[in-house]
KOLPA-509467 format. One line per field, with one value per residue (C-alpha): residue number from 1; residue in three letters; x, y, z. Coordinates in steps of 0.2 Angstrom, whole numbers, plus 5000, padded with zeros to 4 digits. Each point is the difference from the previous one (the first is absolute). Layout:
num	c(NUM; ...)
residu	c(Ala; ...)
xx	c(X; ...)
yy	c(Y; ...)
zz	c(Z; ...)
This chain:
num	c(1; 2; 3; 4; 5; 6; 7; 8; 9; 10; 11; 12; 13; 14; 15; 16; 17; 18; 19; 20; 21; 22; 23; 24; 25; 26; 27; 28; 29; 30; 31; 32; 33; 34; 35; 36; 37; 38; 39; 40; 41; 42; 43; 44; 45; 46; 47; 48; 49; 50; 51; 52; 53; 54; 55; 56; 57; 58; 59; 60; 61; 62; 63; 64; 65; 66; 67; 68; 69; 70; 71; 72; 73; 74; 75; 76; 77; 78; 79; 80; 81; 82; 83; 84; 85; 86; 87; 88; 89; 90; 91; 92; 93; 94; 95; 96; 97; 98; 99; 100; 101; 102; 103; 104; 105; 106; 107; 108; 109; 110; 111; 112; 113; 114; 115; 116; 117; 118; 119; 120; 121; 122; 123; 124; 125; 126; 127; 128; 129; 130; 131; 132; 133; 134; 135; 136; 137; 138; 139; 140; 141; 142; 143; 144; 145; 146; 147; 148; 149; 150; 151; 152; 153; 154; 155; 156; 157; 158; 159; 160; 161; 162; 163; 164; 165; 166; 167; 168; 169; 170; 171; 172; 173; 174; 175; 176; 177; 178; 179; 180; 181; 182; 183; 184; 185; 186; 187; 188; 189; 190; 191; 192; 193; 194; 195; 196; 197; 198; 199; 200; 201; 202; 203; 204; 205; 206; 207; 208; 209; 210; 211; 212; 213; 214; 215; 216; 217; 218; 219; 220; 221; 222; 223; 224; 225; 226; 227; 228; 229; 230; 231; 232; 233; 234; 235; 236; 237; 238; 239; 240; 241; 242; 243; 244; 245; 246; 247; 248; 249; 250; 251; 252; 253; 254; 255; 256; 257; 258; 259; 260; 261; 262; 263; 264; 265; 266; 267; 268; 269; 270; 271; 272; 273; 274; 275; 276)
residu	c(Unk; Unk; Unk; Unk; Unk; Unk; Unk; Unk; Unk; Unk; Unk; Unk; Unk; Unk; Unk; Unk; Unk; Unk; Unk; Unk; Unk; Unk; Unk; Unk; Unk; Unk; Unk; Unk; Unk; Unk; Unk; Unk; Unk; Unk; Unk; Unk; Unk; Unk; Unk; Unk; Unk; Unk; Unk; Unk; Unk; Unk; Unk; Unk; Unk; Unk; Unk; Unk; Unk; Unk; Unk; Unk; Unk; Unk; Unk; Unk; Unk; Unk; Unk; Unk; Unk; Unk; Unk; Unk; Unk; Unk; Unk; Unk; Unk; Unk; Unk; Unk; Unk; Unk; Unk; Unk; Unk; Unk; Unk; Unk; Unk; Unk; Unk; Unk; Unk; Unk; Unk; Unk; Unk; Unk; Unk; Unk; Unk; Unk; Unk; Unk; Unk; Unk; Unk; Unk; Unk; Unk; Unk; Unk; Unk; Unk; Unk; Unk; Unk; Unk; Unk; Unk; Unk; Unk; Unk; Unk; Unk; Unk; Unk; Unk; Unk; Unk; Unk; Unk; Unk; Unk; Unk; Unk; Unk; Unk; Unk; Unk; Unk; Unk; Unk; Unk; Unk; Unk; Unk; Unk; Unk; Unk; Unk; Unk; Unk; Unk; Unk; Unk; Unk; Unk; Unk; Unk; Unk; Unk; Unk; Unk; Unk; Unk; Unk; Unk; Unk; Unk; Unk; Unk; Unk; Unk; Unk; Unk; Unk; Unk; Unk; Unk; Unk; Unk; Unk; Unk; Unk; Unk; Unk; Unk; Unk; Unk; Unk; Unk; Unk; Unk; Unk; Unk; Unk; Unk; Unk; Unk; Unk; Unk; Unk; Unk; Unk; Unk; Unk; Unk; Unk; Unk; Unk; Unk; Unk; Unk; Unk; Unk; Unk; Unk; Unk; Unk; Unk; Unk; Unk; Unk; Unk; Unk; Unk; Unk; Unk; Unk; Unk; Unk; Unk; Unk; Unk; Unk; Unk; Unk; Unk; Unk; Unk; Unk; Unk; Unk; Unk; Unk; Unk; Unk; Unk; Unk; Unk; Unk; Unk; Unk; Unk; Unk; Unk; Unk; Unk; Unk; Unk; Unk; Unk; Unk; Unk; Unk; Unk; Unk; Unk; Unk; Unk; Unk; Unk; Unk; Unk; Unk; Unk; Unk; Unk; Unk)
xx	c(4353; 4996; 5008; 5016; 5001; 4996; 5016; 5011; 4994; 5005; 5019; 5002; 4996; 5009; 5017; 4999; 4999; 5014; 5010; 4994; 5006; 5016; 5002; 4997; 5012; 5013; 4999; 4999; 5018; 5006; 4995; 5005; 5017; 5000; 4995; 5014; 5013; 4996; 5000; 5018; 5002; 4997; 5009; 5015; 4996; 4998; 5015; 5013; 5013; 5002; 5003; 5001; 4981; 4993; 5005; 4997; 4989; 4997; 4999; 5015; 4987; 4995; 5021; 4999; 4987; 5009; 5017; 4992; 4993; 5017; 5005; 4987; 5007; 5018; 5005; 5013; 5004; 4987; 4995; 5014; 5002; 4982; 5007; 5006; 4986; 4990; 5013; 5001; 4980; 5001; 5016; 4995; 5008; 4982; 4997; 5019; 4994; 4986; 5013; 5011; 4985; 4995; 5016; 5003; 4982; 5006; 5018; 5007; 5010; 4994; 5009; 5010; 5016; 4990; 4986; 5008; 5017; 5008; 4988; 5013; 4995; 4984; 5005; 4996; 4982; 4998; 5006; 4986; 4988; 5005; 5002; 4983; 4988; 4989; 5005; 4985; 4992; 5010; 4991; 5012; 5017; 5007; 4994; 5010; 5013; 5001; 5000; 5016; 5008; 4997; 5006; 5013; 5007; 4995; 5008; 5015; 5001; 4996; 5011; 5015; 4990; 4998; 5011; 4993; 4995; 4981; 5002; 5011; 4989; 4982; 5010; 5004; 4983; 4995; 5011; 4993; 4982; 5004; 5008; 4985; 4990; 5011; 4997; 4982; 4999; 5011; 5015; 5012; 5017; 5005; 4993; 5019; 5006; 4986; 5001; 5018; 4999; 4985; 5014; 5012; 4991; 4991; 5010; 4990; 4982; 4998; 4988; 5011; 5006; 4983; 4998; 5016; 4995; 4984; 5007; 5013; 4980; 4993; 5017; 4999; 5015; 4991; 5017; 5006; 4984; 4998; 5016; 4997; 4982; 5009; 5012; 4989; 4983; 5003; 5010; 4989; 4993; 4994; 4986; 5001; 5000; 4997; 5012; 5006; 4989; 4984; 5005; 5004; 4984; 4991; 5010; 4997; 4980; 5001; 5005; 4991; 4986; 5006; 4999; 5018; 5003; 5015; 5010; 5002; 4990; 4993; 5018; 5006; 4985; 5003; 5020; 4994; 4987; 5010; 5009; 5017)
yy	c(5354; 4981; 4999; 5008; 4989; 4985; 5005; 5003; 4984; 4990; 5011; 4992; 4983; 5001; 5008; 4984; 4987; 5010; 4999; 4982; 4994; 5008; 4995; 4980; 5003; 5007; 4983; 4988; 5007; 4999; 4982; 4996; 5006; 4991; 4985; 5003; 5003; 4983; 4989; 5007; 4995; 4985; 4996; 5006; 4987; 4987; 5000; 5012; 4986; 5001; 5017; 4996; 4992; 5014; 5014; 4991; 5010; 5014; 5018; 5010; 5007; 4981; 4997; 5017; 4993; 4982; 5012; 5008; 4984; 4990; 5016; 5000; 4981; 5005; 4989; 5012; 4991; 4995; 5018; 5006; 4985; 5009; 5019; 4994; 4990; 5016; 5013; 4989; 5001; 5019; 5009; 5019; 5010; 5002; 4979; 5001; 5014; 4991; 4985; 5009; 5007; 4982; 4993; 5014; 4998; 4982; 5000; 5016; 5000; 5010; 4989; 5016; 4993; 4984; 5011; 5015; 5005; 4986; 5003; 5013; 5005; 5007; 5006; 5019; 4993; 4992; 5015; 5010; 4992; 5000; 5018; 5002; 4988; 5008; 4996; 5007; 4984; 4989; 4992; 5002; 5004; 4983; 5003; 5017; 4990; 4986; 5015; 5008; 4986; 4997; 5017; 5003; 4986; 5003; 5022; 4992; 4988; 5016; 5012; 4985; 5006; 5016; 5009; 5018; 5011; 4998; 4981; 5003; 5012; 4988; 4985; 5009; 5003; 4985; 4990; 5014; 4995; 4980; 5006; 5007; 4984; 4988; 5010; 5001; 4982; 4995; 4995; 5008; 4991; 5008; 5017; 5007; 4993; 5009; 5016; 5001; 4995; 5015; 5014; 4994; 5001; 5014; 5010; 5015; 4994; 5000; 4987; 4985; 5009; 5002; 4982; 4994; 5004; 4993; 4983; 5001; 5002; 4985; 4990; 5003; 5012; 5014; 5010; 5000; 5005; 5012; 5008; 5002; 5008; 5013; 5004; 5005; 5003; 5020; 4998; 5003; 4989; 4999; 5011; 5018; 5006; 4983; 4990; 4980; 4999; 5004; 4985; 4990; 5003; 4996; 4984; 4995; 5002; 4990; 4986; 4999; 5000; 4983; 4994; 4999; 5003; 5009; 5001; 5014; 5010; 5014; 5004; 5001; 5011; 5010; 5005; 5003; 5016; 5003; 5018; 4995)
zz	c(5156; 5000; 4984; 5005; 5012; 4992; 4990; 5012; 5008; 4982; 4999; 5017; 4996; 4983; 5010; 5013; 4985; 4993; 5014; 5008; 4981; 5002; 5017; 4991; 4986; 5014; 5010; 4983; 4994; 5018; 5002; 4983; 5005; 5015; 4991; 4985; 5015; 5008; 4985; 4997; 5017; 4998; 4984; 5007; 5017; 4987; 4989; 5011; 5001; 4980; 4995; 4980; 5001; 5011; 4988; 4981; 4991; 5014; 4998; 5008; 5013; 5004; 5003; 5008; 5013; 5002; 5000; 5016; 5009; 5001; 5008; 5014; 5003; 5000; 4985; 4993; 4987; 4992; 5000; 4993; 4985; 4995; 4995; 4987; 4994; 5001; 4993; 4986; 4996; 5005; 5001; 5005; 5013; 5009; 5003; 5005; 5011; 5010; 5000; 5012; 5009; 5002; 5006; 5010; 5011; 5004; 5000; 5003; 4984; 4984; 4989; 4993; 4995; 4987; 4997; 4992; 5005; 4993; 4982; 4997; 4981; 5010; 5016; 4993; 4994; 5019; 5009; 4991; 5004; 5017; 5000; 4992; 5010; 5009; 5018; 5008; 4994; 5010; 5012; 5017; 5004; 4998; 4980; 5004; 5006; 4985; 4989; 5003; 5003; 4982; 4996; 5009; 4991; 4983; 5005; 5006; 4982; 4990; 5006; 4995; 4983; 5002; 5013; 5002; 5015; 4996; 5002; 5016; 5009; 4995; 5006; 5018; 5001; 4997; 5010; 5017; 4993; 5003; 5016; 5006; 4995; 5007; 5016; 5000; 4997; 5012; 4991; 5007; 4995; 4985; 5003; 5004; 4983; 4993; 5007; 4997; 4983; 5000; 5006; 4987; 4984; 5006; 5016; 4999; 5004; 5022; 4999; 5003; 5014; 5005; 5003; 5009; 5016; 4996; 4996; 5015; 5012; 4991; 5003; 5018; 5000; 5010; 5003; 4984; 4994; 5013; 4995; 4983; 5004; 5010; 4990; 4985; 5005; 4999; 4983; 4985; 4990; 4979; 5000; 5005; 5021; 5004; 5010; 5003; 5013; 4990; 4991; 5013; 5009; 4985; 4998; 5017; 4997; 4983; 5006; 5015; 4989; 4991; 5020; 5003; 5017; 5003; 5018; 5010; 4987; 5011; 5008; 4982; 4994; 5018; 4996; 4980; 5007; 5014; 4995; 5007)
């Protein structure tokens, strides 16, 4: 019995050395990081005002990171003299992908016209990759947002290319997809160009119908909103014996959950169950 336990008692101490020692290598890669990010920092604080000495001999991650910090200080233009500089060290649709993920966090632009749509030798190699990125990956839904802004762009450059009704119906699709992510972050201005360009290129999906009421609520136009809401809640919807008002219920709870407070919800949600 001792000796069982003397075992037992040396697997333990052996599993907390393990783990104290990976617990150390964990913090020293985290502090060298930290320590990497703050010496770029502070190269870029020294030689910002002089774009050509701060990015001789860099790496295009380096110009990437210098690329992102004159975006945090507003200085557009300085910014944007670095694409090219980095597109010219490494010219791949992924870096120009995190570009416009970049630009977009700080500016609200995705750069989609400079970045691909005016490449146009590889619009289909860009819209590819759009159309296979793993969007699940995508950190929140101003990412979401970024990214079908860049492919609504890159649908609407192809289908110039290629005008069939498998490009037509993706591009409605995608253009309700950045409908619904202008909505959910709260830019609501060109939603109603976005859903109609949806029902055009692809008039048979309802889900663009879905959200017009939707926008009308969060654009402080109760009545018209309410009118729409009354008018199809009871009509049904894409999938079989379910109705618009499943999905606008549903609609309603997803984005209160992003914390989008939404007037004169509870009446709304009232006349949606109400079986008049």
């Amino acid at each position: 019995m001792k000796s069982i336990i003397i075992l037992f008692y040396a697997i333990l101490m052996l599993s907390i050395s393990v783990s104290q020692a990976n617990l150390h290598a964990h913090m020293t890669c985290q502090n060298n990081k930290t320590e990497t990010l703050d010496t770029i920092r502070a190269e870029f604080n020294l030689k910002k005002k002089n774009t050509a000495n701060l990015i001789r001999g860099k790496s295009p991650d380096r110009i990437l990171k210098f690329y992102e910090y004159y975006l945090q200080e507003n200085d557009i233009s300085r910014a944007d003299s670095l694409i090219s500089n980095i597109l010219k060290l490494k010219d791949d649709v992924g870096y120009r992908y995190k570009i416009s993920l970049i630009s977009y966090n700080y500016t609200s632009d995705a750069r989609s016209q400079l970045l691909f749509v005016s490449d146009t030798a590889r619009v289909k190699e860009y819209r590819d990759y759009f159309l296979k990125t793993g969007i699940s990956s995508l950190k929140s839904n101003k990412d979401l947002r970024a990214h079908y802004l860049g492919l609504v762009a890159l649908d609407a450059a192809y289908y110039k290319i290629a005008p069939d009704s498998v490009t037509k119906k993706k591009m409605g699709r995608d253009y309700n997809s950045l409908a619904w992510y202008s909505l959910v972050t709260q830019k609501l201005n060109d939603v109603a160009y976005y859903l109609n360009q949806s029902m055009k290129y692809d008039p048979e999906s309802k889900y663009p119908i879905s959200n017009k009421p939707l926008l009308f609520l969060l654009q402080g136009h109760y009545q018209e909103a309410e009118a729409l809401y009354i008018k199809l809640k009871d009509q049904p919807f894409e999938e079989p014996n379910s109705t618009f008002k499943d999905e606008f219920l549903e609609d309603l709870a997803l984005v209160e959950a992003e914390g989008i407070k939404i007037k004169n919800v509870k009446k709304i949600r009232r006349i949606l169950k109400s079986k008049k």
